[in-house]
VEXNUMI-956337 format. One record per residue (C-alpha): residue number from 1; residue in three letters; x, y, z. Coordinates in nm, 4 decimals, m for minus. Layout:
<pts>
- i  aa  xx  yy  zz
- NUM  ALA  X  Y  Z $
...
</pts>
This chain:
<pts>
- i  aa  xx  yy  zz
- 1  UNK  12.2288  9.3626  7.6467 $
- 2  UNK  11.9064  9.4172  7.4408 $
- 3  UNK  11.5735  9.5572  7.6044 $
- 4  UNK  11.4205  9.2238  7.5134 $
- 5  UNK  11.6773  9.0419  7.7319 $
- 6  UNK  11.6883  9.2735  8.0189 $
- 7  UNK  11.3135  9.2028  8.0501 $
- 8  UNK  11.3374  8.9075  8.0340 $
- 9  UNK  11.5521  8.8774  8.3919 $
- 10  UNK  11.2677  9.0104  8.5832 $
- 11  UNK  11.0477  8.6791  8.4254 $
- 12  UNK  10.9530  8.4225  8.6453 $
- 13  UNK  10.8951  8.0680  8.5516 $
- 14  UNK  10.5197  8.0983  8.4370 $
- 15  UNK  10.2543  8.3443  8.4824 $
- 16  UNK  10.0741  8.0589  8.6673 $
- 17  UNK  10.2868  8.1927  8.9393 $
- 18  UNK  10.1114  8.4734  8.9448 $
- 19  UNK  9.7472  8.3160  9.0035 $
- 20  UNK  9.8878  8.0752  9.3033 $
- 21  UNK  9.9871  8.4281  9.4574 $
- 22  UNK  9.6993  8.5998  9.4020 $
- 23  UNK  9.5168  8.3256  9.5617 $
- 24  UNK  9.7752  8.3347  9.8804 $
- 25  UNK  9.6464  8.6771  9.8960 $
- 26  UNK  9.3125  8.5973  9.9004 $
- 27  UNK  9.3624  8.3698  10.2061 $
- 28  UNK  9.5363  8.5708  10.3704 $
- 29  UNK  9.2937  8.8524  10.3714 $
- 30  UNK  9.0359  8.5968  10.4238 $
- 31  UNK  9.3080  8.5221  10.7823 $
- 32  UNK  9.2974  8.9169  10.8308 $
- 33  UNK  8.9452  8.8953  10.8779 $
- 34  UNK  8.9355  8.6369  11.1503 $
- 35  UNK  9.2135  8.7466  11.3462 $
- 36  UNK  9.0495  9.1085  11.3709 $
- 37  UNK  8.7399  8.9264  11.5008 $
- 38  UNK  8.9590  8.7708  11.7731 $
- 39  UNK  9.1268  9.0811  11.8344 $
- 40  UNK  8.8483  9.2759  11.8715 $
- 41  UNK  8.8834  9.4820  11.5766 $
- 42  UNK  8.6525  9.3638  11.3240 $
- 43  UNK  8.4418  9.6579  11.1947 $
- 44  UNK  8.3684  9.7636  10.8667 $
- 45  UNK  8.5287  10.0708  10.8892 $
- 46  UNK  8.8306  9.9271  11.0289 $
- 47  UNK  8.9400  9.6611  10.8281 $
- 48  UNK  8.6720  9.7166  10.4863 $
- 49  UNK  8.8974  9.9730  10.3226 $
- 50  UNK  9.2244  9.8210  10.4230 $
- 51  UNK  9.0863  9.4536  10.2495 $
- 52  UNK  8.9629  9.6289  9.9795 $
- 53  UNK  9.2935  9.8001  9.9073 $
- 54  UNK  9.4851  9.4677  9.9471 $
- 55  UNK  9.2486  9.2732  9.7162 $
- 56  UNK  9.2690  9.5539  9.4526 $
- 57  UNK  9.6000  9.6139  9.3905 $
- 58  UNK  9.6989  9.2368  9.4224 $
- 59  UNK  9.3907  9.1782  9.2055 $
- 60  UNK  9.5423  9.3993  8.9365 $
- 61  UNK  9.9075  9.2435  8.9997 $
- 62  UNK  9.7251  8.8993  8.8894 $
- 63  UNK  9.6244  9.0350  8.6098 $
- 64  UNK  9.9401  9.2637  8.4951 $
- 65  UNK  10.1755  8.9672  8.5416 $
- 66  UNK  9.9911  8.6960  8.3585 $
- 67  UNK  9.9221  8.9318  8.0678 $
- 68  UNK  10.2602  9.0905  8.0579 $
- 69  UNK  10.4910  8.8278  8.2711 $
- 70  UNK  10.8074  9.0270  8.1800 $
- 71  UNK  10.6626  9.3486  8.3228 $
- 72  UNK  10.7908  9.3687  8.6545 $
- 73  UNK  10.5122  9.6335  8.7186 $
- 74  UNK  10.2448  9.3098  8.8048 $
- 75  UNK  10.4953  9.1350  9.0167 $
- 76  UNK  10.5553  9.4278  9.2437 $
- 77  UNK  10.2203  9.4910  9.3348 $
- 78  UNK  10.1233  9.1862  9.4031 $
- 79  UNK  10.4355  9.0948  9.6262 $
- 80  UNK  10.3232  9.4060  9.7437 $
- 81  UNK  9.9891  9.3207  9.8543 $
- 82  UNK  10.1546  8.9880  9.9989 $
- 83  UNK  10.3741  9.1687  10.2492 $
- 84  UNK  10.1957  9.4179  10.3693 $
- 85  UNK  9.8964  9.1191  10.4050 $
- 86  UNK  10.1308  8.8761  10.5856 $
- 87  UNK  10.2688  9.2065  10.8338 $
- 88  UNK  9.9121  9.2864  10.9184 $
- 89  UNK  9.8246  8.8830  10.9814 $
- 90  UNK  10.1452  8.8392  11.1908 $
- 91  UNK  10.0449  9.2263  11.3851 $
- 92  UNK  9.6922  9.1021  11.4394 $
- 93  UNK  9.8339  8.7249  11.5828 $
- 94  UNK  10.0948  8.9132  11.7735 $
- 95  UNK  9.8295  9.0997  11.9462 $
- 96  UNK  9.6324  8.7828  12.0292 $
- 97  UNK  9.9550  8.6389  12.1960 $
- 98  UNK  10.0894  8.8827  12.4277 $
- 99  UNK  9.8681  9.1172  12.4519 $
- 100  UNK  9.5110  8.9304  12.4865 $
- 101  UNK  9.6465  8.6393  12.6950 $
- 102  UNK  9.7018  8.3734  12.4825 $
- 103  UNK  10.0408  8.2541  12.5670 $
- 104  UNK  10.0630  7.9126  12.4206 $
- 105  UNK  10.0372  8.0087  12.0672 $
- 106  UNK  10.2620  7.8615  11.8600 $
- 107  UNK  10.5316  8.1053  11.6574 $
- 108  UNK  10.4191  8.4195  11.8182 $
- 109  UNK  10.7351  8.5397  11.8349 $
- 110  UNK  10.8129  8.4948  11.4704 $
- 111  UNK  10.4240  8.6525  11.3815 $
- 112  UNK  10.6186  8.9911  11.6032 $
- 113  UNK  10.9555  8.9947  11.3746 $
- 114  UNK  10.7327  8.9535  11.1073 $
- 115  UNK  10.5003  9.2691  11.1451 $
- 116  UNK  10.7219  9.5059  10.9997 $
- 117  UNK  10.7124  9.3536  10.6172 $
- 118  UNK  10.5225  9.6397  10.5305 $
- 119  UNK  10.8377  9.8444  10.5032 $
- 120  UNK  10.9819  9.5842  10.2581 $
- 121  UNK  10.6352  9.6477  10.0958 $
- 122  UNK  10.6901  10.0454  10.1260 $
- 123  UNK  11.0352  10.0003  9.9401 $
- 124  UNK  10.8789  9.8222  9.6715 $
- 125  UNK  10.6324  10.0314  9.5025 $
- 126  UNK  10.7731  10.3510  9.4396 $
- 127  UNK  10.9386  10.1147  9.1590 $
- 128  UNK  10.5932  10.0852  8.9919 $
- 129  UNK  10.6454  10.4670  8.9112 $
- 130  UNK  10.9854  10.4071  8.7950 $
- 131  UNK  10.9235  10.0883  8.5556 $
- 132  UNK  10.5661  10.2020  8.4768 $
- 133  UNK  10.4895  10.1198  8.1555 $
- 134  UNK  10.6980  9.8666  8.0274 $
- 135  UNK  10.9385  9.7820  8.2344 $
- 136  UNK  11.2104  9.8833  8.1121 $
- 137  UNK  11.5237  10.1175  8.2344 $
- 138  UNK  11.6203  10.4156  7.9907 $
- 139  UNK  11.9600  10.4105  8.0775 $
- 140  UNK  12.2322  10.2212  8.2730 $
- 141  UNK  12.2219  10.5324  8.5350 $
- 142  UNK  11.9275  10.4018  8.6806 $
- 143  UNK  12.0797  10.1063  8.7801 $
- 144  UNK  12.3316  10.2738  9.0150 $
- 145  UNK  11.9938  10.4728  9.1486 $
- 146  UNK  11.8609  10.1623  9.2215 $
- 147  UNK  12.1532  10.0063  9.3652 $
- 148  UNK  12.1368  10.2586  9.5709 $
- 149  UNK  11.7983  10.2998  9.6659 $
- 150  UNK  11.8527  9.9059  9.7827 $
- 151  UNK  12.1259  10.0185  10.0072 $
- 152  UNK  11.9734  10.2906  10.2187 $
- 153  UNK  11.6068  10.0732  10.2357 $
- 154  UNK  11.8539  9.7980  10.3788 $
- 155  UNK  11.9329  10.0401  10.6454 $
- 156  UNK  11.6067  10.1126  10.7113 $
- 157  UNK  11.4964  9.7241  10.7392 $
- 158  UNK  11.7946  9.6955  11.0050 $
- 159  UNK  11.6405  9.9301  11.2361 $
- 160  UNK  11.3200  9.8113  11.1843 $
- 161  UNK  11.3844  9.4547  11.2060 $
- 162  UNK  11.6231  9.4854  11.4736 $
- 163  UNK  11.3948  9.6483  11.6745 $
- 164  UNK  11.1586  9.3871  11.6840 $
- 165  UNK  11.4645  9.1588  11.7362 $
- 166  UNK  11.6000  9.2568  12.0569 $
- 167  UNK  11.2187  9.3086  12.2247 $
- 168  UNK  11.1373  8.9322  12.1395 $
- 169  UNK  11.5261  8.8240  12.2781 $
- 170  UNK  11.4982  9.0703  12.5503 $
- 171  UNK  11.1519  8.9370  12.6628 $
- 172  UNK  10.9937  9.2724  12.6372 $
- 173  UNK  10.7508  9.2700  12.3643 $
- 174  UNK  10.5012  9.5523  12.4169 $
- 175  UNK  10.2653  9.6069  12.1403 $
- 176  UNK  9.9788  9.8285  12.0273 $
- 177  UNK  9.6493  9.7165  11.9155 $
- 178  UNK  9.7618  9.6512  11.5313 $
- 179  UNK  10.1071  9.4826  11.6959 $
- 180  UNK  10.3708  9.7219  11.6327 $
- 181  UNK  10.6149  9.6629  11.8682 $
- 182  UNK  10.6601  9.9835  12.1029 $
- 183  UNK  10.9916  10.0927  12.1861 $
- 184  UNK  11.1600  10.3311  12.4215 $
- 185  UNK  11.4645  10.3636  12.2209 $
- 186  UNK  11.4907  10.6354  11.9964 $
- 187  UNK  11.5790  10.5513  11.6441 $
- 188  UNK  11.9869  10.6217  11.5643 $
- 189  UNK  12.0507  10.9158  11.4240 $
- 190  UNK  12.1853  10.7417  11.1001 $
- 191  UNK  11.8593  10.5952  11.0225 $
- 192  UNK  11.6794  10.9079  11.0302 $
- 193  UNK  11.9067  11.0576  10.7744 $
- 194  UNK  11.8736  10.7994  10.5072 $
- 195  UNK  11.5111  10.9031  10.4843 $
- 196  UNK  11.6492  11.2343  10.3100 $
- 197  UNK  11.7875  11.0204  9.9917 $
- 198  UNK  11.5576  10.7931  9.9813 $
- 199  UNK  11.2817  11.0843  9.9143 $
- 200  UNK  11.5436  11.2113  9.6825 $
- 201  UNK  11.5093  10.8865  9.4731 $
- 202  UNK  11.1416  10.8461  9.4829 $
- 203  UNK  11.1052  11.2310  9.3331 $
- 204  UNK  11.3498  11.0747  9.0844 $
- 205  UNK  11.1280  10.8506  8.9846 $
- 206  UNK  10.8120  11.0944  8.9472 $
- 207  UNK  11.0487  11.3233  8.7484 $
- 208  UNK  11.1545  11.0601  8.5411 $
- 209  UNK  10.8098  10.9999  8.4422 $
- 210  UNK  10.7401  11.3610  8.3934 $
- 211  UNK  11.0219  11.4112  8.1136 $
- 212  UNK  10.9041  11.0952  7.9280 $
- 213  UNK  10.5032  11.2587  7.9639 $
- 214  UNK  10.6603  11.6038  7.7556 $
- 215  UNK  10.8656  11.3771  7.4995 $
- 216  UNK  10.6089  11.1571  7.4824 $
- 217  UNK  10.3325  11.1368  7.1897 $
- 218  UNK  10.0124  10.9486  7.1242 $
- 219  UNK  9.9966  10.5416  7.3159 $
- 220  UNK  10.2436  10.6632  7.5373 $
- 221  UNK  10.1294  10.9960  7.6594 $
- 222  UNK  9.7756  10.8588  7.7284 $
- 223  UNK  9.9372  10.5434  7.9365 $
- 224  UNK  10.1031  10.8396  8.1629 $
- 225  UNK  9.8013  11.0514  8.1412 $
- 226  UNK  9.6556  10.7311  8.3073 $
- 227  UNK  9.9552  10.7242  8.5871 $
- 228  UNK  9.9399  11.0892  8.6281 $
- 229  UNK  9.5196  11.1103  8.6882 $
- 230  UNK  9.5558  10.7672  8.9257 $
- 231  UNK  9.8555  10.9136  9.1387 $
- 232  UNK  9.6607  11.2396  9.1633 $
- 233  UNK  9.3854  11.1017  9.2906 $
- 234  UNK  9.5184  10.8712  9.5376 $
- 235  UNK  9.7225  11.1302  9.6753 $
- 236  UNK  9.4133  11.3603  9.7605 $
- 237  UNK  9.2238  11.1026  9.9268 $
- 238  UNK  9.5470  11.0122  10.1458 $
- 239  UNK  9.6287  11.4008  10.2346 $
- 240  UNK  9.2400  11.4187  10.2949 $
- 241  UNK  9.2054  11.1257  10.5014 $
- 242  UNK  9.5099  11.2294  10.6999 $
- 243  UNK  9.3740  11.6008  10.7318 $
- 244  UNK  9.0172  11.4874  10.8783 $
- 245  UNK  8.9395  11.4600  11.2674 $
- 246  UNK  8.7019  11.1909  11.1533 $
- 247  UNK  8.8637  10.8862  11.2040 $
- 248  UNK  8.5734  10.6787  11.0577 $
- 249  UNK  8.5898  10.9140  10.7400 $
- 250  UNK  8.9321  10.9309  10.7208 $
- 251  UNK  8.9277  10.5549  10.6465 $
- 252  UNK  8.6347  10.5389  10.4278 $
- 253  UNK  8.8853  10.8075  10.1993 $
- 254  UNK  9.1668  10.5184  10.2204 $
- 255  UNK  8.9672  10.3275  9.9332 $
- 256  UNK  9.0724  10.6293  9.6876 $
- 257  UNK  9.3842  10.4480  9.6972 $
- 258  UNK  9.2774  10.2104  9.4646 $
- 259  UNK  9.2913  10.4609  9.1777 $
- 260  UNK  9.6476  10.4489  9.1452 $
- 261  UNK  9.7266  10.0481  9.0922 $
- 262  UNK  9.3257  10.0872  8.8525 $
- 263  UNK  9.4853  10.3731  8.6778 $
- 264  UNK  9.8222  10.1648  8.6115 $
- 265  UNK  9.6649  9.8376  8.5086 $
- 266  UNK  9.4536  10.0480  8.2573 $
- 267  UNK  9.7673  10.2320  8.1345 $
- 268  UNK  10.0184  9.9114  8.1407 $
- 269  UNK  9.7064  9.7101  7.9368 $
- 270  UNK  9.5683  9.9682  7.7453 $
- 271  UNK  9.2120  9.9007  7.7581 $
- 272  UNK  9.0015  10.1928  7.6892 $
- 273  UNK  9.3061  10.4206  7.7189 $
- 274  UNK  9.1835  10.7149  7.5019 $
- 275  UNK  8.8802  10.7599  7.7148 $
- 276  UNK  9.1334  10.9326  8.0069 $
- 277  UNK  9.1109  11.2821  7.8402 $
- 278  UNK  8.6876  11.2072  7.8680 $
- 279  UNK  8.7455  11.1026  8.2650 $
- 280  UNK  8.9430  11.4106  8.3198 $
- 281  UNK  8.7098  11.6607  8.1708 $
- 282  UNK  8.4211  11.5303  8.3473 $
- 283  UNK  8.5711  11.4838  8.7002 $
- 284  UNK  8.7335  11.8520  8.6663 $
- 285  UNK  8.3892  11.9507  8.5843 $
- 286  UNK  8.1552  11.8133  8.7907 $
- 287  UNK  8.4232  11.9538  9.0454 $
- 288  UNK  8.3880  12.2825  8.9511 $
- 289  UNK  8.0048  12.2567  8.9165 $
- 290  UNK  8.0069  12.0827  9.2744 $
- 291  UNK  8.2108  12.4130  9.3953 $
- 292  UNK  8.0270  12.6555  9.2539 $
- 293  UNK  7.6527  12.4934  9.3826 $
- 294  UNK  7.7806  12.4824  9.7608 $
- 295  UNK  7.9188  12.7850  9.7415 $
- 296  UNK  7.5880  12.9695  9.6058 $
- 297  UNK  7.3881  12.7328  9.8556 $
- 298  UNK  7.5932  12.8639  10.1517 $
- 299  UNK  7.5724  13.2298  10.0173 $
- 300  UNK  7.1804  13.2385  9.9656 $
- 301  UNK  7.1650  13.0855  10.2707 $
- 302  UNK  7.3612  13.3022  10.4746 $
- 303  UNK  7.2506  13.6045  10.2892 $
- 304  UNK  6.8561  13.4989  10.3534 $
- 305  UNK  6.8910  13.4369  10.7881 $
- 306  UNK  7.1469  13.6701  10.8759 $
- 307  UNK  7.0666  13.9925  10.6620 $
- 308  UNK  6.6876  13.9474  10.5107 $
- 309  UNK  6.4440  13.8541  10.7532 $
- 310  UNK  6.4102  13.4929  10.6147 $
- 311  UNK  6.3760  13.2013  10.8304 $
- 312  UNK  6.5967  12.9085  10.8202 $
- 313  UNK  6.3619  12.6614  10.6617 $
- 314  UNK  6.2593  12.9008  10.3907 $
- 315  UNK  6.6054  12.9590  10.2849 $
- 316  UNK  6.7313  12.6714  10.3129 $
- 317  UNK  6.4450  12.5358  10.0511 $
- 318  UNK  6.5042  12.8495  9.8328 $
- 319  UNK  6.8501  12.7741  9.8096 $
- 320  UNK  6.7986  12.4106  9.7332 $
- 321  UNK  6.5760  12.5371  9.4349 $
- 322  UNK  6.7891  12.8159  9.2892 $
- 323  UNK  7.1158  12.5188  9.3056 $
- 324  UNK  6.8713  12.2827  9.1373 $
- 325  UNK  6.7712  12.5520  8.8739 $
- 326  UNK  7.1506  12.6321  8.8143 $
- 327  UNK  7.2921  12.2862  8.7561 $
- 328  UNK  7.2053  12.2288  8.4043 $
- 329  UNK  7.3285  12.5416  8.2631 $
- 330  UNK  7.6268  12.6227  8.5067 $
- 331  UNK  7.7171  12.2417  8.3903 $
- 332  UNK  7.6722  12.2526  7.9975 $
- 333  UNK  7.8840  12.6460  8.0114 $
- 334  UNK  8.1394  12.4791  8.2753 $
- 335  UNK  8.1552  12.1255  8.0424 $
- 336  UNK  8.2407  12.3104  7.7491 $
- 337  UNK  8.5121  12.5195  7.8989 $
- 338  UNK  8.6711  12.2296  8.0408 $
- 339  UNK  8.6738  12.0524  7.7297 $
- 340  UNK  8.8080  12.3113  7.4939 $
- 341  UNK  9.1321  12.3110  7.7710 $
- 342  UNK  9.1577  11.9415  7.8451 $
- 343  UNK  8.9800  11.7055  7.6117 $
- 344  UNK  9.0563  11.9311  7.2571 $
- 345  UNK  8.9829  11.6452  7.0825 $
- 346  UNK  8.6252  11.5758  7.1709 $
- 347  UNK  8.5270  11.9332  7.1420 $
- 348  UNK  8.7100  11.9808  6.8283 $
- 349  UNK  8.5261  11.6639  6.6777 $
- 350  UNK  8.1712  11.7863  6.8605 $
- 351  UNK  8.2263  12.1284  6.6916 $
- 352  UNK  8.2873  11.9475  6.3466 $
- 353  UNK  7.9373  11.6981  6.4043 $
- 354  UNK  7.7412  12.0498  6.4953 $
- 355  UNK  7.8516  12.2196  6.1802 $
- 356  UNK  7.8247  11.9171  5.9437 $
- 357  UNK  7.4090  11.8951  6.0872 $
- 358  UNK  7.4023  12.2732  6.0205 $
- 359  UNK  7.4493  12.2290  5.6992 $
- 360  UNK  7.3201  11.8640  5.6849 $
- 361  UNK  6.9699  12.1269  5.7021 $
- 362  UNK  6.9840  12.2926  5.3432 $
- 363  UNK  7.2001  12.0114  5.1566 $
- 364  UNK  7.0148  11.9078  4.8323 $
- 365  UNK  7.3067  11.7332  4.6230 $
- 366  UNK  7.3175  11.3695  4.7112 $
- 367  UNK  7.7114  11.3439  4.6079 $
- 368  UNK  7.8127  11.6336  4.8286 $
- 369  UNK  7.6876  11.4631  5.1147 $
- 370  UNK  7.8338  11.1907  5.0910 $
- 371  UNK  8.1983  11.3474  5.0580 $
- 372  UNK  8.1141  11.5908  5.3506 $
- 373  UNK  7.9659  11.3048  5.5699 $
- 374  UNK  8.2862  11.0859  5.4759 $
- 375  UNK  8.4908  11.4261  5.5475 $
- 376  UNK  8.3182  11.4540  5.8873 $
- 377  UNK  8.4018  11.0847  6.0247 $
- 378  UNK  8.7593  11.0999  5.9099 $
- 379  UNK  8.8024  11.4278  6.0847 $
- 380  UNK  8.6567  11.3484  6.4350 $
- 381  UNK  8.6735  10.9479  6.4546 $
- 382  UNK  9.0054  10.9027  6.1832 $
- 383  UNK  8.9570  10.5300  6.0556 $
- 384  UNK  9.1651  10.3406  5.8767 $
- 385  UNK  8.9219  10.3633  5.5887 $
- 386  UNK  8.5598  10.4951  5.4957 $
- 387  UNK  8.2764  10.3528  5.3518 $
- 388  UNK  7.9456  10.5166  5.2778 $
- 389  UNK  7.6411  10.2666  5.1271 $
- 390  UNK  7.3829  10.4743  5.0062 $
- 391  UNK  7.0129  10.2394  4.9521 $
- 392  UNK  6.8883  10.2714  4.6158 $
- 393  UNK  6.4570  10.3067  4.6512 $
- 394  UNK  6.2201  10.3102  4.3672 $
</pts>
């Protein structure tokens, strides 16, 4: 079987497909927001990153799967998104049902089995990391992996599921305020292992990626530089969110989730892909920069009220003007250290523009211009071809 053809079995009927789910999750969100009102949990910090998450990565699942249909990359995120909408919908209706009063709602007891279709949703989109960028296996070995990735996430469903099962038969729902059912019963001891493999596989998957990033060269290293700089991201904002007492914070930092699904859709479409080594450099460095300022600001502070005989006022204002004094410089020395480790490229070719204006300065034959300027673009910017049109005056 050809790559072509094993593709072509993750293809559904027509990207079309795609847009009529996108548009399901649309409504639903749109559903989200009116049940949280009824629940009594419609605030902006709340339920504004959560719908802006959902919207996002479905958003870029629209727009992965009607561009690249045969990339099962788009139809896992948004069948992501569509889960983990419908679970919160069905926790959020739950809640209205048994827990607010409203008895006679129809299919509450289907809205509680259905809550837990963010696991499902969980399962899923490790495989973005695995068939990130093209879709396509290396070898048949993965299939077993996945085979058996399938099998222990069934296990996990079983629990789950039959959790929420027996409280609906038993007539004992009792549910928190996003509708997770709450039970008593402690998880079997079975269940708890298979969480063991299952982490196994998903550092599979990241390793995977990280041998194909060292054999890698050119298109296909910048498409995982892409993966790489999204997953780091999102992963800082999630540790931080998790890490801060803040609730309110901690869910404003959920929206740095976004960068990962952003990151892939960029990568998996390649638009503006060799700009990731210019994002890089400049987030590492206005990072560093960012560091370095609060860390003086604290210092001069610190050094002005507790050992000089400063007040507070005066140096806090001198330390606001030495950190304002400091940017430019400690920015332009930190910029071009940055760049000279992680975007070679751009300070090779700014190095190459600088000298070619050096000498641009005492250049009086018109011919050797023209050869160094034609030199100088084929060096930094590498076209296909060069052409140099030189007016004739007088």
């Amino acid at each position: 079987m050809t790559r072509e053809v094993a593709a072509r079995r993750f293809r559904l009927p027509s990207p079309a497909i795609a847009t009529v789910l996108g548009i399901s999750v649309v409504v639903l969100a749109a559903v989200y927001v009116a049940l949280a009102s009824l629940v009594h949990q419609l605030t902006i910090v709340n339920i504004g990153p959560t719908f802006a998450t959902i919207l996002i990565y479905a958003a870029v699942g629209v727009v992965v799967a009607r561009h690249q249909p045969g990339n099962p990359v788009g139809w896992i995120l948004l069948i992501s998104g569509l889960l983990i909408t419908v679970g919160i919908d069905a926790g959020y209706y739950a809640v209205l049902a048994y827990s607010l009063g409203h008895h006679g709602l129809p299919l509450a007891q289907v809205a509680v089995v259905l809550e837990p279709l963010w696991v499902p949703a969980v399962a899923l989109f490790p495989l973005v990391i695995l068939f990130f960028p093209d879709g396509r296996l290396m070898s048949r070995r993965w299939r077993w992996v996945l085979w058996a990735y399938a099998g222990l996430f069934a296990c996990v469903m079983t629990t789950v599921f039959g959790q929420t099962i027996a409280a609906v038969a038993d007539h004992d729902v009792r549910l928190d305020s996003f509708g997770d059912v709450q039970s008593t019963n402690h998880p079997p001891g079975w269940a708890v292992a298979v969480l063991v493999p299952i982490l196994v596989i998903w550092l599979s998957f990241v390793a995977r990626q990280v041998l194909s990033w060292r054999q890698a060269t050119g298109e296909r290293r910048q498409q995982l530089k892409w993966l790489a700089c999204g997953a780091a991201i999102a992963l800082a904002t999630f540790g931080l969110s998790q890490s801060l007492s803040t609730r309110a914070v901690g869910q404003v930092l959920w929206i740095g989730l976004v960068a990962l699904p952003v990151s892939i859709g960029v990568g998996i479409l390649k638009y503006r892909l060799y700009e990731i080594d210019r994002i890089i450099s400049r987030t590492l460095a206005y990072a560093i920069v960012t560091g370095a300022l609060v860390g003086v600001y604290a210092g001069v502070v610190l050094l002005a009220t507790r050992v000089l005989p400063f007040h507070t006022p005066v140096a806090v204002a001198g330390a606001t003007l030495l950190a304002a004094a400091l940017f430019n410089p400690l920015r332009h020395r930190v910029q071009r250290a940055v760049d000279r480790r992680f975007n070679r490229a751009w300070y090779d070719a700014d190095k190459i523009v600088a000298a070619f204006a050096g000498r641009l300065q005492d250049a009086i034959d018109l011919d050797a211009v023209r050869d160094d300027l034609a030199t100088v673009v084929h060096n930094t910017l590498e076209p296909a071809q060069v052409l140099v049109w030189i007016s004739q005056r007088g």
